[in-house]
C-alpha positions in Angstrom: 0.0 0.0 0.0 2.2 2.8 -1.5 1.4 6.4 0.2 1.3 9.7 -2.0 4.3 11.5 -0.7 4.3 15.0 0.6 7.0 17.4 0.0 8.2 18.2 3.9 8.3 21.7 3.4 4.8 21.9 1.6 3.5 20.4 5.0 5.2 23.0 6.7 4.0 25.6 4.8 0.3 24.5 5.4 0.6 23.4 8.7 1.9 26.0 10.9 -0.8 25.5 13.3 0.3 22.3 13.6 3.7 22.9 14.1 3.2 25.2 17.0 0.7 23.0 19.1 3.0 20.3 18.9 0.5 18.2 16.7 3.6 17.9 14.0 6.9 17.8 14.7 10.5 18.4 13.2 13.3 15.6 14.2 16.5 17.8 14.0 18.5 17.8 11.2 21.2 15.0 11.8 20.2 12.2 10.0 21.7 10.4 6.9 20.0 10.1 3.9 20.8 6.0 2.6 18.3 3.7 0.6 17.1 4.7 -2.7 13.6 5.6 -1.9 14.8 9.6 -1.2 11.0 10.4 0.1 8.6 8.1 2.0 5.6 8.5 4.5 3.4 6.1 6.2 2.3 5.1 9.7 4.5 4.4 12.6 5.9 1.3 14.1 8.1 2.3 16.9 10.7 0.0 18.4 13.8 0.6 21.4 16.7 -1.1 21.4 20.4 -0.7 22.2 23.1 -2.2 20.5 20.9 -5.4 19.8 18.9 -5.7 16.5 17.0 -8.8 17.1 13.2 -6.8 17.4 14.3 -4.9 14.6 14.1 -7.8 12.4 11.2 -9.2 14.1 9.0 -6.1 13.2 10.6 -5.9 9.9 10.0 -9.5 9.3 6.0 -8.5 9.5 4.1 -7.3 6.7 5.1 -3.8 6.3 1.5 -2.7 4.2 3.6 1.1 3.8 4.9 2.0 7.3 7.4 3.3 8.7 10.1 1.4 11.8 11.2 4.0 14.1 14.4 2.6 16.0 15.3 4.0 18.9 19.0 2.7 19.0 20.0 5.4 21.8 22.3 7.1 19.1 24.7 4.8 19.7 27.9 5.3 17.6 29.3 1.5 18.9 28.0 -0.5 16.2 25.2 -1.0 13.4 21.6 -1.9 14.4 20.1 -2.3 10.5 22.6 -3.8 7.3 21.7 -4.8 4.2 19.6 -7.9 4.7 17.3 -6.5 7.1 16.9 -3.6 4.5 16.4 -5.8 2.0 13.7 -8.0 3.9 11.9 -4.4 5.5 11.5 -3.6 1.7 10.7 -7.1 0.5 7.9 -6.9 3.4 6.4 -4.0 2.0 8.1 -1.3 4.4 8.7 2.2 2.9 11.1 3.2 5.2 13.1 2.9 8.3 14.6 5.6 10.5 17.3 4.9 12.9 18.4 6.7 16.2 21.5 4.9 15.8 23.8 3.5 13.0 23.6 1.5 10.1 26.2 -0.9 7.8 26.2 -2.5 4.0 26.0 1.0 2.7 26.4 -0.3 -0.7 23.8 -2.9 -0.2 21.3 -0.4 1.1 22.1 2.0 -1.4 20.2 -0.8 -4.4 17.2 -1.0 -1.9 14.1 0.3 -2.6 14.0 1.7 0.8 13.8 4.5 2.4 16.6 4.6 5.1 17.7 7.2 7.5 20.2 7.3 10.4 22.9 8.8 11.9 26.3 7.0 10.5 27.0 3.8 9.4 30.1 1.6 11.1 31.0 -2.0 10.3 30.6 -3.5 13.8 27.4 -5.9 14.1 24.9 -5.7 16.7 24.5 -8.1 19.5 21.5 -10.4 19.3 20.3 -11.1 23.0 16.7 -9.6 22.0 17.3 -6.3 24.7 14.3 -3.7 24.2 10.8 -3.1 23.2 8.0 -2.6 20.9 5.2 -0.3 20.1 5.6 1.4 22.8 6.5 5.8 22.8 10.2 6.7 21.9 11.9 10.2 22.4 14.4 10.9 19.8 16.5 13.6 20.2 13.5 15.2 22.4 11.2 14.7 20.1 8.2 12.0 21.2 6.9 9.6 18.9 4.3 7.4 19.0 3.5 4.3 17.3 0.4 4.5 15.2 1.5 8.4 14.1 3.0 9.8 10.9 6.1 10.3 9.6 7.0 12.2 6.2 10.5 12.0 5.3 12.2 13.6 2.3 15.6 15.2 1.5 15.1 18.2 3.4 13.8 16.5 6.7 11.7 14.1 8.4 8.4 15.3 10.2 6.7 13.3 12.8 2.6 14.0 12.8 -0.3 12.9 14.9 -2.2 12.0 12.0 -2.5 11.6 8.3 -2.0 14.6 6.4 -2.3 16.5 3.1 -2.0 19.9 1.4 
């Protein structure tokens, strides 16, 4: 189920509202862009972790029917939470995209997925796999709270976190 994508800046634009009652929000501007889906949007699926990808690919390993995996991976720098298989089996799942507080590896590999990937570095070091964290449950990324069941819109001038579906 492929979502119509909205320019990020177009929502802005038409919801400033929204933007000051909190109803959408702005993740700051750190993340990398990777995959080569450049926009996606869809609803949330939240998931916390820390160095340990094992939830990842049990979400990502459900149909994805056009959402969205937020990982909260702590931005840890110590080593990669996503590579190029679970990419590969988010999009083959029907994912649009994935965002990652946290790192990612297979660069190359991601980079011929039909994915839309953000996060913030890549590093060769695999995760752990001891299933530490939880799902569907709210994350705070860089102060920003997310819920699972919202929006996201992500394109390359940002990624935009919204209470509900919207449109221009």
């Amino acid at each position: 189920m492929a979502m119509t994508t909205l320019a990020t800046s177009d929502v802005c634009d038409a919801n400033a509202k929204l933007l000051s009652n909190g109803d959408l929000r702005m993740l700051p501007p750190i993340f990398n862009i990777y995959g080569q889906r450049r926009a996606f949007c869809g609803p949330i699926v939240t998931v916390k972790v820390f160095e340990d990808n094992v939830l990842v690919k049990e979400v990502l390993k459900t149909r994805g029917e056009g959402r969205v995996l937020v990982v909260d991976g702590g931005g840890s720098m110590g080593c990669a939470i996503l590579g190029g298989k679970l990419a590969q089996l988010g999009h083959d799942m029907g994912w649009v995209g994935v965002v990652v507080n946290g790192c990612i590896r297979d660069v190359d590999e991601i980079s011929r997925c039909d994915i839309g990937i953000r996060a913030l570095a890549s590093v060769p070091r695999r995760p752990s796999k001891n299933r530490y964290g939880e799902k569907h449950i709210p994350v705070y990324i860089i102060g920003t709270l997310i819920r699972d069941g919202e929006w996201l819109y992500a394109d390359s001038d940002g990624i935009l976190i919204s209470k509900t579906q919207l449109s221009i």
